[in-house]
N, C-alpha and C positions, 0 to 999 in steps of 0.2 A: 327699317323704313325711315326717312329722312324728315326732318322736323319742317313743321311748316309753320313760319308766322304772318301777322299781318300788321300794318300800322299806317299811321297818317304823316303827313308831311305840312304843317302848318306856313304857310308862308305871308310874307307882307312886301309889299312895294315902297321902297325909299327913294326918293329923287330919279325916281324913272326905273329904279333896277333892283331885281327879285332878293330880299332874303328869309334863308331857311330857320325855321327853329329846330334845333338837333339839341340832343340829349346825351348827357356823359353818365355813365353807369357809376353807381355807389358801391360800395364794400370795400375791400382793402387789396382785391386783386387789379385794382384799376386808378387806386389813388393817385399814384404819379403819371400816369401814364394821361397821352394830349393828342401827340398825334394818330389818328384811326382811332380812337377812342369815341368818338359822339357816333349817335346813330337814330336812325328816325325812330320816335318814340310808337314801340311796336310790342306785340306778343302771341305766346303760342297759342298755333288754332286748336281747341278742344274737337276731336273726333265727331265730326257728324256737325260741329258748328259752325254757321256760314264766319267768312273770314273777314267782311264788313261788319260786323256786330262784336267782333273780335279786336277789330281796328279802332273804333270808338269806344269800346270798354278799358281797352289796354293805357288809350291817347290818353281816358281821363284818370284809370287810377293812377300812371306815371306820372302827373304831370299836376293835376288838379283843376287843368282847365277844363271848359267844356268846346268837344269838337264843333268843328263846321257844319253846317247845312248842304253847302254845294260842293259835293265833290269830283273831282277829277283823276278817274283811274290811271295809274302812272304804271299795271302792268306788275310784273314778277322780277326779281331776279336770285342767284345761286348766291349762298356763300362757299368756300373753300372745301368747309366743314359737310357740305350739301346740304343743308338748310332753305327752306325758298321761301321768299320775302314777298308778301302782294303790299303792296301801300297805295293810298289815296293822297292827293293834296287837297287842301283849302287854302283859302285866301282869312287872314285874322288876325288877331294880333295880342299880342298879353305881354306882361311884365315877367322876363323868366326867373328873377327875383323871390316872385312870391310862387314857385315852385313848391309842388305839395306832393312827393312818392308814397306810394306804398310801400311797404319796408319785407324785408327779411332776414332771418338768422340763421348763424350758422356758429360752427364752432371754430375761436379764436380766441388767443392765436390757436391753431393749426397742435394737435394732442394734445391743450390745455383741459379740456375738460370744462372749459367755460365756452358759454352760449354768449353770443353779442346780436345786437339789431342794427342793420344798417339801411338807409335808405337805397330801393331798386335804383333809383336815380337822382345824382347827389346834385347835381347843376340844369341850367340849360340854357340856351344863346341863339341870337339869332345872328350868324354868320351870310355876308356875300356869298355869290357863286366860287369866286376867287377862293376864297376862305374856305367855306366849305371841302371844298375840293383836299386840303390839308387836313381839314380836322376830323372826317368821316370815316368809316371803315370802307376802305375803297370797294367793294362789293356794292356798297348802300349809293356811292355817288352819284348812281345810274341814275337813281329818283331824282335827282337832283337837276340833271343833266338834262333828262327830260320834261320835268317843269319847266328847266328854262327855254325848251323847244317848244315846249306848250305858248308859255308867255311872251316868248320873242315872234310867232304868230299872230298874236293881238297885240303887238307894238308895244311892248314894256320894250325896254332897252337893256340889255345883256354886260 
């Protein structure tokens, strides 16, 4: 059976035009890695749990902010892997600076025999749609896309 997660899409309006806050994954399989590496700050739905309670528990333990109030379903999509992604937007804003993850561990290096901790998610930024479009796991841009169909409706500028 194919994983299912859910997550938020934080966004803010700069001089007329939408940007996203995406999220770059921590541990040591992702450290260099930039492009298709960020992703909407999301996680897996526990069986039997709604996937909105999923999506604001995940936004704040990744993250350390607190989610939105209003949000705006932006819908499903696959990954490669067959994974299905439900995300919401808000409109908000924060310092991605003072980024606060949840951590996990695992063994590294790799047959050491030693345990390490790394943060779930080591950065985060709020990229243009432009931008975006580069830095996202191209599966996730769909959200993206479609907030900005959301908000090029109510006149933000693209």
């Amino acid at each position: 059976m194919a994983k299912k997660s859910a997550g938020l899409l934080m966004y803010r309006v700069r001089d007329g035009k939408p940007e996203v806050l995406l999220v770059h994954l921590g541990g040591p399989f992702w450290a260099k890695k930039d492009a298709a590496a960020w992703f909407v700050p999301k996680g897996e739905v526990e069986p039997g749990e709604d996937e909105l309670v999923t999506a604001k528990r995940e936004f704040k333990e990744e993250t350390g902010f607190d989610p939105g109030e209003r949000l705006q379903p932006l819908g499903s999509v696959k990954h490669k892997s067959g994974k299905r992604v439900t995300a919401w937007a808000f409109e908000g804003d924060c310092d991605p600076a003072a980024l606060k993850s949840n951590t996990f561990t695992i063994e590294w290096p790799p047959r050491s025999g030693k345990q390490r901790e790394f943060p779930e998610i080591d950065h985060a930024a709020f990229f243009n749609v432009e931008e975006a479009r580069e830095k996202i796991h191209p599966a996730e841009f769909e959200f993206v896309a479609r907030l900005n169909s959301l908000l090029s409706g109510q006149g933000t500028k693209v």
